[in-house]
MIVEX-6470 format. One record per atom (N, C-alpha, C, O): atom name; residue in three letters; y, z, x negated; residue number from 1. Coordinates in Angstrom, 1 decimal, always signed. Atoms other than C-alpha are relative to their C-alpha. Layout:
<pts>
+------+------+--------+--------+--------+------+
: name : resn :      Y :      Z :      X : resi :
+------+------+--------+--------+--------+------+
:   CA :  ALA :      Y :      Z :      X :  NUM :
...
+------+------+--------+--------+--------+------+
</pts>
This chain:
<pts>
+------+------+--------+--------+--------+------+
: name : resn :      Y :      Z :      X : resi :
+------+------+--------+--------+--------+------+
:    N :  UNK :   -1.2 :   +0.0 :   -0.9 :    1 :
:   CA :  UNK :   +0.0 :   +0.0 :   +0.0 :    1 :
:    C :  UNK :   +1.2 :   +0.0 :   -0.9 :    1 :
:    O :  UNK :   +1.1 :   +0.8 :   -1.9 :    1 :
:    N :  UNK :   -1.2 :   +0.2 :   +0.5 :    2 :
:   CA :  UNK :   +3.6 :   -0.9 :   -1.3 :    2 :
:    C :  UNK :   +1.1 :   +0.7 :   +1.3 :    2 :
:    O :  UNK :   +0.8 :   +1.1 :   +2.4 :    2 :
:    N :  UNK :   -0.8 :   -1.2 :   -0.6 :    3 :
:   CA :  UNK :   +6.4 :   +1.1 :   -0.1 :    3 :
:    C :  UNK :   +1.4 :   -0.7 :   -0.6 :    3 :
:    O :  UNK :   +1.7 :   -1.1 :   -1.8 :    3 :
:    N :  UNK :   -1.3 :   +0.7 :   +0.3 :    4 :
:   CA :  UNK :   +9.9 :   -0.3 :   +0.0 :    4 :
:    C :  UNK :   +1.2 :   +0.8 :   +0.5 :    4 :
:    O :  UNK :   +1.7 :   +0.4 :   +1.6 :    4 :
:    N :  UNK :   -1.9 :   -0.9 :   -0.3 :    5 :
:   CA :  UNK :  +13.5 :   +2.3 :   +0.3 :    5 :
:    C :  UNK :   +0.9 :   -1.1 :   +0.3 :    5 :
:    O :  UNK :   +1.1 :   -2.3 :   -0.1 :    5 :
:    N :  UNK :   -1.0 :   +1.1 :   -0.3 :    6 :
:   CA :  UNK :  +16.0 :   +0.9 :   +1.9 :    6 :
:    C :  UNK :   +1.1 :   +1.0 :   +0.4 :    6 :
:    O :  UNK :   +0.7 :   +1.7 :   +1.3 :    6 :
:    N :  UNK :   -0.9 :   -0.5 :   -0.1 :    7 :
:   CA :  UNK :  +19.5 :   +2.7 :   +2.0 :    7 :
:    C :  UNK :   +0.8 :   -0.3 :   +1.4 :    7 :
:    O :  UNK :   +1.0 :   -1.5 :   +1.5 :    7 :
:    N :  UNK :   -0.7 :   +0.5 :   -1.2 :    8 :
:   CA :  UNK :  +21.3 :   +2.7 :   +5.4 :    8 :
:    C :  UNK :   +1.4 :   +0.8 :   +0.1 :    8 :
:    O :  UNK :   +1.7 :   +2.0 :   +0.5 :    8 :
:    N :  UNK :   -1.6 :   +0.0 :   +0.1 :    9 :
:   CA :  UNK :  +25.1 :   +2.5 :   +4.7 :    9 :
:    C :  UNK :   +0.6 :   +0.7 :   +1.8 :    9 :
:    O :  UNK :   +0.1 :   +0.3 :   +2.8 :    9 :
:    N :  UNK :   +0.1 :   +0.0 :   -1.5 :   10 :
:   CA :  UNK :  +26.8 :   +4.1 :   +7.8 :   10 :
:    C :  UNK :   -0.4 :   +1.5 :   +0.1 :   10 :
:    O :  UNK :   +0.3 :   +2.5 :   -0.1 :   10 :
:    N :  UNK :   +1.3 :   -1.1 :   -0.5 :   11 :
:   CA :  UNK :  +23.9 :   +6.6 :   +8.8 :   11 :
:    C :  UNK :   +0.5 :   +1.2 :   -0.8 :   11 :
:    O :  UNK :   +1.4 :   +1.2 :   -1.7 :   11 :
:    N :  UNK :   +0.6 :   -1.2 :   +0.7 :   12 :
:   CA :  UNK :  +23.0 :  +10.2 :   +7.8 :   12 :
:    C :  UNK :   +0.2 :   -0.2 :   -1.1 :   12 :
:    O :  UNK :   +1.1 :   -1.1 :   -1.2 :   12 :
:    N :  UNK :   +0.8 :   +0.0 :   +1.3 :   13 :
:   CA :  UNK :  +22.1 :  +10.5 :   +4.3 :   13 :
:    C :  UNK :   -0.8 :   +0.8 :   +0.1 :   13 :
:    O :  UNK :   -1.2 :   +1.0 :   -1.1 :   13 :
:    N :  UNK :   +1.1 :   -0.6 :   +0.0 :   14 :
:   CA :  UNK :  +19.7 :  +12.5 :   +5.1 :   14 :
:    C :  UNK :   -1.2 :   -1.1 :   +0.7 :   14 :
:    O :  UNK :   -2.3 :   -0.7 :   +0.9 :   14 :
:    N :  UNK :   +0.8 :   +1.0 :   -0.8 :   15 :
:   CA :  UNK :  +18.1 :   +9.0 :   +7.0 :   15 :
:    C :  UNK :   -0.4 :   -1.2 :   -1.1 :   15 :
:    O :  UNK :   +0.6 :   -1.4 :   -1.7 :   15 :
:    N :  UNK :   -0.1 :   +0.6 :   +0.6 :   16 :
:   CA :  UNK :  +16.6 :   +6.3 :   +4.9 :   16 :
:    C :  UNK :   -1.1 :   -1.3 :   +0.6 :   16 :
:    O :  UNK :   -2.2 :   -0.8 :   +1.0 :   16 :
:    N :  UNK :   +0.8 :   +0.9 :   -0.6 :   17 :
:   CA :  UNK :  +14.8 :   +3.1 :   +6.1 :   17 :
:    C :  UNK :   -1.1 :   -0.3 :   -0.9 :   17 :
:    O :  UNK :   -0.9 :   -0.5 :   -2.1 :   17 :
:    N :  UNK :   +1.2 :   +0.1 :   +0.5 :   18 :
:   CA :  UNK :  +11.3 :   +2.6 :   +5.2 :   18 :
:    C :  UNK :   -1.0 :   -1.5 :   +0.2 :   18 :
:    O :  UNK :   -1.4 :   -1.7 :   +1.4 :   18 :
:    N :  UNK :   +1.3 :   +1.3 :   +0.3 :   19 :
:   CA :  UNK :   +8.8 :   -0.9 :   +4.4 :   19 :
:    C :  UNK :   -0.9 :   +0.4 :   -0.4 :   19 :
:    O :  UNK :   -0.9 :   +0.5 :   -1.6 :   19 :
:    N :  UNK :   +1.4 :   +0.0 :   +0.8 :   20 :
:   CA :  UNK :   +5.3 :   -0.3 :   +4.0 :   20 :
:    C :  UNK :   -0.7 :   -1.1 :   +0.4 :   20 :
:    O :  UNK :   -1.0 :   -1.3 :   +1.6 :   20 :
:    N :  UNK :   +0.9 :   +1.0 :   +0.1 :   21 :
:   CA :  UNK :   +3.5 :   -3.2 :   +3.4 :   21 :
:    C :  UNK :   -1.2 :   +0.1 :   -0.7 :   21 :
:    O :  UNK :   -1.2 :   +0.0 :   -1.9 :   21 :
:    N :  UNK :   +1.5 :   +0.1 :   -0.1 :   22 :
:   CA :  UNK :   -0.6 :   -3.2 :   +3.8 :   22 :
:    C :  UNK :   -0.6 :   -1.4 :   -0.2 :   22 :
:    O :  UNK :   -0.7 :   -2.1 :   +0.8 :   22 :
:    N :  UNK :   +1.1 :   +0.4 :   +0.0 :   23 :
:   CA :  UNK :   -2.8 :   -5.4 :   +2.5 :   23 :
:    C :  UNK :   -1.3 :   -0.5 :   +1.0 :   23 :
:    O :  UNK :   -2.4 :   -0.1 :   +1.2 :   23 :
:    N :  UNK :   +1.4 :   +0.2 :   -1.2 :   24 :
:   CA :  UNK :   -5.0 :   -6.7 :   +5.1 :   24 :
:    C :  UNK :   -1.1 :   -1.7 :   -0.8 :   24 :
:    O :  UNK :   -0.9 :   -2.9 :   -0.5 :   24 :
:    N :  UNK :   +0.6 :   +1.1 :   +0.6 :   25 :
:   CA :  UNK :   -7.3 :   -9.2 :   +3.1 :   25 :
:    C :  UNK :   +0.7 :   -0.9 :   -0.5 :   25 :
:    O :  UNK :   +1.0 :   -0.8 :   -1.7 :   25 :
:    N :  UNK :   -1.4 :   +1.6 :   +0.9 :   26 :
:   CA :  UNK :   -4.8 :  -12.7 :   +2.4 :   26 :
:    C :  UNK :   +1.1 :   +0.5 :   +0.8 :   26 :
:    O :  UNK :   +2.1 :   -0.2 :   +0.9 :   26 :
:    N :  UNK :   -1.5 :   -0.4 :   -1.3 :   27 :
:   CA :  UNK :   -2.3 :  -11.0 :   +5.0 :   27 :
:    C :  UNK :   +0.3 :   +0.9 :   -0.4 :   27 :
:    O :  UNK :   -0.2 :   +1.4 :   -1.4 :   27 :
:    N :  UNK :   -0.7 :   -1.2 :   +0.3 :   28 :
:   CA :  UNK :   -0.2 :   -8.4 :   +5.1 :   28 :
:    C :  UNK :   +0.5 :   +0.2 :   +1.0 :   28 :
:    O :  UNK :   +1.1 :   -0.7 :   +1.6 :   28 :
:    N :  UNK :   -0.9 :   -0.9 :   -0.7 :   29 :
:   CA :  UNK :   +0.9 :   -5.8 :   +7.5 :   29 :
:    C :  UNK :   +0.9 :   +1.0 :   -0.3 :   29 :
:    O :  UNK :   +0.8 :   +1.8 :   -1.1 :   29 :
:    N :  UNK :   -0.8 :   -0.5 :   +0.4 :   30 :
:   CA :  UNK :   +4.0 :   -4.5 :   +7.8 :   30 :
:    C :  UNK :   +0.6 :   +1.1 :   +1.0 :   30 :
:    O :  UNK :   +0.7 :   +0.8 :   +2.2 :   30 :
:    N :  UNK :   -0.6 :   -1.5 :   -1.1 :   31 :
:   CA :  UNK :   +5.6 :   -0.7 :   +9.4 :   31 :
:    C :  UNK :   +1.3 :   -0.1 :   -0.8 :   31 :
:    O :  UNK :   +1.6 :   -0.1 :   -2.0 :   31 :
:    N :  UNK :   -1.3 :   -0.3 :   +0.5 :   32 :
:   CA :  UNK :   +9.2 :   -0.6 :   +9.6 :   32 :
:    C :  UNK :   +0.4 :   +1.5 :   +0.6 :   32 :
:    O :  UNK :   +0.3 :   +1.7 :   +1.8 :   32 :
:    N :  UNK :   -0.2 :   -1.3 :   -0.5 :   33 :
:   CA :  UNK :  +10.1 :   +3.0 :  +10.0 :   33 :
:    C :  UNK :   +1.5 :   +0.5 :   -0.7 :   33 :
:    O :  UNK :   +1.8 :   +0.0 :   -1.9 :   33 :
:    N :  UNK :   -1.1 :   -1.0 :   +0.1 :   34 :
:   CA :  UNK :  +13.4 :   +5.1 :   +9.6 :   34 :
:    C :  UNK :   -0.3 :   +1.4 :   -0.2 :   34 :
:    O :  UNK :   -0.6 :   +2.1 :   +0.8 :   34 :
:    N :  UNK :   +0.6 :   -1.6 :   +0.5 :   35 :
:   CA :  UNK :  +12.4 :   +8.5 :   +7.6 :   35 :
:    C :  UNK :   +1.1 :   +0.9 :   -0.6 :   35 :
:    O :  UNK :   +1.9 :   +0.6 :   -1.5 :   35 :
:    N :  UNK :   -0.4 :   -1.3 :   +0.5 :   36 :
:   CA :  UNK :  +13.8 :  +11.7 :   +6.9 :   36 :
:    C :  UNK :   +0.1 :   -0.1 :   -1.7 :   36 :
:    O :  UNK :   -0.9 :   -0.5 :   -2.3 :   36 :
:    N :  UNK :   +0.0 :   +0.6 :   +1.8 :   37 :
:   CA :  UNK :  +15.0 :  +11.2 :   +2.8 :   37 :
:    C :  UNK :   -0.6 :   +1.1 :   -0.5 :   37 :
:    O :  UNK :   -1.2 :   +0.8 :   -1.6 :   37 :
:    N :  UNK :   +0.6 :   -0.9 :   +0.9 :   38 :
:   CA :  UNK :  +13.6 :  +14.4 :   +1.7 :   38 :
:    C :  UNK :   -1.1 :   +0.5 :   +0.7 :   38 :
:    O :  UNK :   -1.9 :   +0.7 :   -0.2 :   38 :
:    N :  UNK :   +1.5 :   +0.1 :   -0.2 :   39 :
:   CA :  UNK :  +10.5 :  +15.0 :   +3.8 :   39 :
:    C :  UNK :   -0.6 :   -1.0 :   +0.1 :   39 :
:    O :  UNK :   -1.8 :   -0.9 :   -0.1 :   39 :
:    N :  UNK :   +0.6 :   +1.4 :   +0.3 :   40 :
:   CA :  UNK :   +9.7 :  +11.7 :   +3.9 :   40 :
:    C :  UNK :   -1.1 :   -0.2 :   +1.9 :   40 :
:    O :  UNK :   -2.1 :   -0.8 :   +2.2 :   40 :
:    N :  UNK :   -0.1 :   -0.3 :   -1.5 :   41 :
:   CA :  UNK :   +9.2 :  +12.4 :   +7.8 :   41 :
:    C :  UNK :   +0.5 :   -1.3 :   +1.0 :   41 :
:    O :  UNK :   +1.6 :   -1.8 :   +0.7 :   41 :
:    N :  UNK :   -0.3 :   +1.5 :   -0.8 :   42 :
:   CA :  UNK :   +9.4 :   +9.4 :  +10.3 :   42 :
:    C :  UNK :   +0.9 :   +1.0 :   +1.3 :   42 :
:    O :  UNK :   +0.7 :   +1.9 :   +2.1 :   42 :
:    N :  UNK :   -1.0 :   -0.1 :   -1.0 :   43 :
:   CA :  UNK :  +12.3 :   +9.9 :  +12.2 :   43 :
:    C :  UNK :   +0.6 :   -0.6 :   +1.2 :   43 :
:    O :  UNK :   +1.3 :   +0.1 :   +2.0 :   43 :
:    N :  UNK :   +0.2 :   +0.3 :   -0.6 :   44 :
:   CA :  UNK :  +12.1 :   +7.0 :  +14.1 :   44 :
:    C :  UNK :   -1.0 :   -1.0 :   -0.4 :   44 :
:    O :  UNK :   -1.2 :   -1.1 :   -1.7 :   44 :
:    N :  UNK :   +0.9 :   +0.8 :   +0.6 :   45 :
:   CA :  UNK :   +9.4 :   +4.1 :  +14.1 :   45 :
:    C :  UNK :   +0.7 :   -1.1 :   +0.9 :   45 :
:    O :  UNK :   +1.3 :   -1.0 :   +2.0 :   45 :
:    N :  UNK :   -0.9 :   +1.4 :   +0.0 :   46 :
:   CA :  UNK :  +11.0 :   +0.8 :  +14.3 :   46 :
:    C :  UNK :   -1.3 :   -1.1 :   +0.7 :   46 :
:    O :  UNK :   -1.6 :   -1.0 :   +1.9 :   46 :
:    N :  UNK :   +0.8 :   +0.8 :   -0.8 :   47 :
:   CA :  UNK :   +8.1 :   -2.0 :  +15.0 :   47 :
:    C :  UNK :   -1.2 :   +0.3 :   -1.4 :   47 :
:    O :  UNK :   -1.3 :   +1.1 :   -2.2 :   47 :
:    N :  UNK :   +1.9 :   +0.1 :   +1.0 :   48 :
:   CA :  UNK :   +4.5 :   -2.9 :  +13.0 :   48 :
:    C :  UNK :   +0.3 :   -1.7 :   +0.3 :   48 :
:    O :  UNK :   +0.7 :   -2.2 :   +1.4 :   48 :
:    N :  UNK :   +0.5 :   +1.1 :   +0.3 :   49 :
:   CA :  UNK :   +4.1 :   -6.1 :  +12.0 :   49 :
:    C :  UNK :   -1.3 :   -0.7 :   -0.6 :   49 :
:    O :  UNK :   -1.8 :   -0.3 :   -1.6 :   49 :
:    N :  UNK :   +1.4 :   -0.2 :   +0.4 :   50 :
:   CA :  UNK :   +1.0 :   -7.6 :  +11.7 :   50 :
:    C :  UNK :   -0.6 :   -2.1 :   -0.7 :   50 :
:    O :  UNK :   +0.0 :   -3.1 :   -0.3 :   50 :
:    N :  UNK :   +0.8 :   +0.9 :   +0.6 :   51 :
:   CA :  UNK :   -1.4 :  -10.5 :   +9.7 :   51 :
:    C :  UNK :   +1.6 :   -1.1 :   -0.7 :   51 :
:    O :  UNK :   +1.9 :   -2.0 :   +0.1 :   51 :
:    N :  UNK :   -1.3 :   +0.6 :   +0.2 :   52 :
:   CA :  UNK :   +2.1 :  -12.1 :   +8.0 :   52 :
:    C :  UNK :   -0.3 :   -0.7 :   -1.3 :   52 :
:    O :  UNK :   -0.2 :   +0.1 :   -2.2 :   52 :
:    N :  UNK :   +0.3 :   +0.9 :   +1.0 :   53 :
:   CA :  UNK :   +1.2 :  -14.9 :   +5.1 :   53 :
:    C :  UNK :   +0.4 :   +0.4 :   -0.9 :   53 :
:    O :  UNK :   -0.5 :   +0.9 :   -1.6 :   53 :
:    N :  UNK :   -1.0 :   -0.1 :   +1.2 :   54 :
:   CA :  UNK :   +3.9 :  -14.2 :   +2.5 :   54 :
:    C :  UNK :   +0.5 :   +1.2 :   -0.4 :   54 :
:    O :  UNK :   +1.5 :   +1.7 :   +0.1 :   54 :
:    N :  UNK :   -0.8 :   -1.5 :   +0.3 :   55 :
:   CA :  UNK :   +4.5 :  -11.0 :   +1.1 :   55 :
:    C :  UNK :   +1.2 :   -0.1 :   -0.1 :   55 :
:    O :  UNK :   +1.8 :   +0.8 :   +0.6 :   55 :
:    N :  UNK :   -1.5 :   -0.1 :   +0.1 :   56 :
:   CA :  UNK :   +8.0 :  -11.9 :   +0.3 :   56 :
:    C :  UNK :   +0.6 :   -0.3 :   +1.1 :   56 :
:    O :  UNK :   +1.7 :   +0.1 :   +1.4 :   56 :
:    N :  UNK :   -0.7 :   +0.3 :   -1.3 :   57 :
:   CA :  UNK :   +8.5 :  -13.2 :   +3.6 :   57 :
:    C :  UNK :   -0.5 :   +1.4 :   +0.7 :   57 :
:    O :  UNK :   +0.4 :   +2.1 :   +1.1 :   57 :
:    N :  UNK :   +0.5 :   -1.1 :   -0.8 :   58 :
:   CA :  UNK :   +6.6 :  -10.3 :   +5.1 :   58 :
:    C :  UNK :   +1.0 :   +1.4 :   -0.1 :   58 :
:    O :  UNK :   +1.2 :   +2.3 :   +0.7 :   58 :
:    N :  UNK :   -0.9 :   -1.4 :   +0.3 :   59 :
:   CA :  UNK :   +9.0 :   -7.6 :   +3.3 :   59 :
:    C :  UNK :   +1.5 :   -0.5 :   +0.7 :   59 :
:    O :  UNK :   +2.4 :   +0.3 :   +0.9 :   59 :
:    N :  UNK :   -1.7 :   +0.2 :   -0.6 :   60 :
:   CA :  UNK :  +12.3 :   -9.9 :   +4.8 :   60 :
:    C :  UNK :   -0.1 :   +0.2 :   +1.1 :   60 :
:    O :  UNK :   +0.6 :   +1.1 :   +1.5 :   60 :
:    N :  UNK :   +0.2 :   -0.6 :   -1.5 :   61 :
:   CA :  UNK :  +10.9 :   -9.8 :   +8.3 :   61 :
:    C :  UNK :   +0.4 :   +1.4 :   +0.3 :   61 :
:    O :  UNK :   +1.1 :   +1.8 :   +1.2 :   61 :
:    N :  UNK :   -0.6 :   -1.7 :   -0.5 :   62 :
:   CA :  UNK :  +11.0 :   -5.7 :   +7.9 :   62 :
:    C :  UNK :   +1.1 :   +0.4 :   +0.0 :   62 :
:    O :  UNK :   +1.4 :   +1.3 :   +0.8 :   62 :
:    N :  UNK :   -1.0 :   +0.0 :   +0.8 :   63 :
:   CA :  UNK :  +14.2 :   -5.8 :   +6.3 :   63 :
:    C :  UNK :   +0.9 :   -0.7 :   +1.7 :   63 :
:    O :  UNK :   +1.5 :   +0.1 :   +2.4 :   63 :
:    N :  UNK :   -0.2 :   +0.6 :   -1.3 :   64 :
:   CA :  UNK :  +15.3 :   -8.3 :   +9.6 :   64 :
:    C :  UNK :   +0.0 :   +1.3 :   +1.0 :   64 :
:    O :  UNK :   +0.9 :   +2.0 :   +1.3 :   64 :
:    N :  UNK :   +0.5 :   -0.9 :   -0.9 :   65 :
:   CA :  UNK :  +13.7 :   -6.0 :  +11.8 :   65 :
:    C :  UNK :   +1.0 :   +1.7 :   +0.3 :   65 :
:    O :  UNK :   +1.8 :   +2.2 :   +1.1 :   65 :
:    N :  UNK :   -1.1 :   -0.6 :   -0.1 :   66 :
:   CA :  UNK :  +15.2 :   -3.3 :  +11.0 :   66 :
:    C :  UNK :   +1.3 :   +0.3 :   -0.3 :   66 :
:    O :  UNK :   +1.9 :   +1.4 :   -0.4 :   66 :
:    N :  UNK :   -1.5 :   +0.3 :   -0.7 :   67 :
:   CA :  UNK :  +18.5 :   -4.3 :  +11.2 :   67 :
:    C :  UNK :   +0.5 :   -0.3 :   +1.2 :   67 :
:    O :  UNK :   +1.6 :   +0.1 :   +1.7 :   67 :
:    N :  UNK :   -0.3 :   +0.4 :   -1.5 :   68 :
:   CA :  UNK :  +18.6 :   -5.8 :  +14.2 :   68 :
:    C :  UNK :   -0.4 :   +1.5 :   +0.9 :   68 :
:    O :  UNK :   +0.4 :   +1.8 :   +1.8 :   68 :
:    N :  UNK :   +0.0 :   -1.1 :   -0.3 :   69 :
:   CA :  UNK :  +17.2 :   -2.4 :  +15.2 :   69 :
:    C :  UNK :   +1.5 :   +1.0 :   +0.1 :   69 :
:    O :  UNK :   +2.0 :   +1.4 :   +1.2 :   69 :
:    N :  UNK :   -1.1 :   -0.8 :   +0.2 :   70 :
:   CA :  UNK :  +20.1 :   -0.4 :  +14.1 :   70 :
:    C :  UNK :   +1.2 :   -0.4 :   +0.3 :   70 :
:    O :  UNK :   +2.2 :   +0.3 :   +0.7 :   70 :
:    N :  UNK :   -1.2 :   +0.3 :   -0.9 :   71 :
:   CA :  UNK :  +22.6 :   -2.9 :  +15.2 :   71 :
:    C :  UNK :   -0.2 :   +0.0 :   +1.7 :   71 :
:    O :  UNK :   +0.8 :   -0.1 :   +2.5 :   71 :
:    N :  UNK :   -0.2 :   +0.2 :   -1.3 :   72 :
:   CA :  UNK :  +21.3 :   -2.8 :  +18.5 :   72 :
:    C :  UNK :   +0.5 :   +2.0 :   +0.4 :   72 :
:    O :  UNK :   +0.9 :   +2.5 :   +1.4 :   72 :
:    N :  UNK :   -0.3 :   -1.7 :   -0.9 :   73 :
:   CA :  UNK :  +21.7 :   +1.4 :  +18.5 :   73 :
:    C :  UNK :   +1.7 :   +0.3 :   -0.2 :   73 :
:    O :  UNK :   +2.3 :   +1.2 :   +0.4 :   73 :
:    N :  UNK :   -1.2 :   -0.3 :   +0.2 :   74 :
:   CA :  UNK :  +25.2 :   +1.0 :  +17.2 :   74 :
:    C :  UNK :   +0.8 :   -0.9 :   +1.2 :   74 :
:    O :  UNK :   +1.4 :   -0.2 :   +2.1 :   74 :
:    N :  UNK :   -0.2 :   +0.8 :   -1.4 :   75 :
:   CA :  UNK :  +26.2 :   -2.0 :  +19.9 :   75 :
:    C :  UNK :   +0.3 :   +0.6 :   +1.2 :   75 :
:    O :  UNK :   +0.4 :   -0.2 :   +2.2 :   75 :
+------+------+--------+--------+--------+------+
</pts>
């Protein structure tokens, strides 16, 4: 499993957006989650993405994802 931080300008600092990207055989699944920065605590869970070709595309989708997420809570 790969594990991707992502700083969310704005927010908390106590909030930090989260990419984990799994391995599923030639695919990859991806959890976009918003976690707690020092317990490392899901704060909220954003989407799952699933069987996605390209790892590098697979980590922009989360990256996508959750932004359009957070612009829709600020909206």
């Amino acid at each position: 499993m790969e594990e991707h931080l992502i700083e969310l300008k704005g927010l908390s600092p106590f909030l930090i957006g989260r990419i984990q990207l799994s391995p599923a055989g030639e695919l990859f699944n991806v959890e976009v989650d918003i976690i707690q920065s020092e317990s490392g605590k899901i704060f909220n869970h954003v989407t799952i993405l699933y069987n996605e070709p390209d790892k590098k595309e697979a980590i922009n989708l989360g990256v996508h994802h959750l932004q359009k997420y957070l612009n829709s809570k600020v909206h």
